[in-house]
C-alpha positions in Angstrom: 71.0 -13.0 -77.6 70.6 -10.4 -80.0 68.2 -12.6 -82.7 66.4 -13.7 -79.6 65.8 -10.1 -78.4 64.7 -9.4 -82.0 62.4 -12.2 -83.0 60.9 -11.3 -79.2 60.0 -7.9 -80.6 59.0 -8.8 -83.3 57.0 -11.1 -82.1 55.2 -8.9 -79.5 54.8 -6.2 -81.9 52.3 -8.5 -84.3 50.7 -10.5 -81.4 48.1 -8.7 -80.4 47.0 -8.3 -84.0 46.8 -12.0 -84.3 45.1 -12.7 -81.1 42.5 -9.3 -81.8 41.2 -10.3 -85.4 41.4 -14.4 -84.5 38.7 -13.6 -81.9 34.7 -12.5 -82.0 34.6 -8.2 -81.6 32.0 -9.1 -78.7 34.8 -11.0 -76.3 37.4 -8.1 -77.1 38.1 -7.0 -73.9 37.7 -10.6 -72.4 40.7 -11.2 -75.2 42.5 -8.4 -74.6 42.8 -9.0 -70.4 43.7 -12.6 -71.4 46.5 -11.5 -73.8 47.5 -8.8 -70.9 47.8 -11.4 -68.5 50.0 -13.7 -70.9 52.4 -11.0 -71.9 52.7 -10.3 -68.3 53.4 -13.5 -67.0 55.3 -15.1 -69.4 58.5 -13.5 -70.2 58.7 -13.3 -66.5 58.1 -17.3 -65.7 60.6 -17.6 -68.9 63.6 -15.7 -67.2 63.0 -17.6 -63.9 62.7 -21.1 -65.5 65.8 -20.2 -67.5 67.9 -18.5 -64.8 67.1 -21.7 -62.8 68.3 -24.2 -65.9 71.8 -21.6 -65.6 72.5 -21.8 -61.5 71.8 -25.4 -61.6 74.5 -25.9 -64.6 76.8 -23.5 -63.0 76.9 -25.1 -59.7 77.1 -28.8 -61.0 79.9 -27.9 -63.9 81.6 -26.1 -61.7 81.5 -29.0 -58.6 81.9 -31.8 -61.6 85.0 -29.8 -62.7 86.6 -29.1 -59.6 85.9 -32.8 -58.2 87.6 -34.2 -61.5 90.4 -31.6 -61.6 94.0 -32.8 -59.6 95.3 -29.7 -59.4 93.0 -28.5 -56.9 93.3 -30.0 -53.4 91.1 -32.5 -51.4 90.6 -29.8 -48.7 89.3 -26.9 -51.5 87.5 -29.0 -53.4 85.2 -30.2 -50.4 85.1 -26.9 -49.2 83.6 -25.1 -52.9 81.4 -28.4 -53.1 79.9 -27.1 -49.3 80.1 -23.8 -50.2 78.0 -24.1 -53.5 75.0 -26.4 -52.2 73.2 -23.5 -51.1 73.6 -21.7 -54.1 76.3 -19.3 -56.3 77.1 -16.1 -57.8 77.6 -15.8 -61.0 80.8 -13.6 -61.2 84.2 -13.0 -64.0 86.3 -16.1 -63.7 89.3 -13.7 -62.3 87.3 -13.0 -59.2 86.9 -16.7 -58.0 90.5 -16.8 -58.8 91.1 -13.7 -56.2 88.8 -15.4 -53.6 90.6 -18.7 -54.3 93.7 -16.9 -53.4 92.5 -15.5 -50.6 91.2 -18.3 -49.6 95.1 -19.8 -48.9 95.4 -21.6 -52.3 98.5 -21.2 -54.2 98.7 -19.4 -57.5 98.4 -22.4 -59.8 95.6 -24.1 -57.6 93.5 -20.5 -58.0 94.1 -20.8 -61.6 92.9 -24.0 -62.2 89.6 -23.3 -59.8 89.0 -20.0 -61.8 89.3 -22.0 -65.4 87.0 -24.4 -63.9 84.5 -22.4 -63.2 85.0 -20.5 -67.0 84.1 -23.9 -68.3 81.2 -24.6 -66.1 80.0 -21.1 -67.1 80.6 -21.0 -70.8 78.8 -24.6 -70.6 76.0 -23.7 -68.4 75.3 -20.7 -70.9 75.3 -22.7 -74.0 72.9 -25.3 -72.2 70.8 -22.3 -71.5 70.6 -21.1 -75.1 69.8 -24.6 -76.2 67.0 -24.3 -74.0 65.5 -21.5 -75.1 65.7 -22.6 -78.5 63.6 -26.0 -77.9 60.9 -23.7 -75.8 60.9 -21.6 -79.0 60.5 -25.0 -81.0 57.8 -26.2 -78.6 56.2 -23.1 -78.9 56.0 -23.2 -82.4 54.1 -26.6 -82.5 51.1 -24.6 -80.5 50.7 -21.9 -82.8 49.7 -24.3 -85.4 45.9 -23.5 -84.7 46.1 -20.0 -85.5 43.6 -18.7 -87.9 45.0 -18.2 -91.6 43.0 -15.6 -92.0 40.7 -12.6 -90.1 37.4 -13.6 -88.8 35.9 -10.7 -90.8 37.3 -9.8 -94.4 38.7 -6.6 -94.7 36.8 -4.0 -95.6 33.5 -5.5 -94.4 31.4 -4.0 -91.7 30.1 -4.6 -88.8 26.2 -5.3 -89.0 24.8 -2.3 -87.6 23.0 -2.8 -84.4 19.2 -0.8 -84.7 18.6 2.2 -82.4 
């Protein structure tokens, strides 16, 4: 998480450079809304589409776990499979193990459900990462169209426009 917060500043830091100097001075602002507009929208579409990718692991882990898992009775494991279709909280393994107690399972029963939803979790996670990773990837392949070098050289002015 850390070399993905990182790259993302670094990243932002030297984009608008890139976009600016790839692009005519007469569309500037035109450029500058359009980059706006991205920067706005896409880190939040990112953390949707990715916090989607992560409740849909979690839930089908954690049902796929529990469904395969003796330990946990008929009777629980038809009521988390009801319980989770509309959705579920991402919480510490040791309070799904408090609400499976409560919940009239016995110790070891509790145990096993809260394990299997630390598996689910630490899986959905790690599917998640993945994921990011090949959007980075993809990502990559579209900036292959970016200008090597400044429209203008350095150091060269503007023609000047007559009064």
């Amino acid at each position: 998480m850390v070399l993905i917060g990182a790259g993302g500043g670094l990243l932002a830091s030297q984009l608008g450079n890139v976009i600016m100097s790839s692009t005519d001075t007469s569309k500037a602002s035109e450029t500058g809304g359009l980059q706006g507009t991205a920067l706005n929208l896409g880190p939040r579409s990112a953390t949707r589409l990715i916090g989607a990718i992560l409740i849909l692991n979690l839930i089908n882990g954690f049902n796929s776990n529990v469904a395969d898992n003796p330990q946990v009775p008929a009777q629980a494991r038809e009521a988390i499979a009801t319980n989770t279709e509309e959705g579920i909280d991402i919480v510490p393994a040791t309070q799904v193990e408090h609400l499976a107690l409560s919940k009239g399972l016995s110790e070891d029963q509790a145990k096993a459900v809260a394990a299997d939803y630390g598996d689910a979790e630490l899986r959905a996670l790690r599917i998640c990462i993945g994921a990011v990773a090949a959007i980075a990837l993809l990502c990559l392949w579209f900036t292959r169209k970016l200008p090597g070098s400044a429209l203008a050289p350095a150091g060269e002015s503007e023609p000047a426009v007559p009064a």
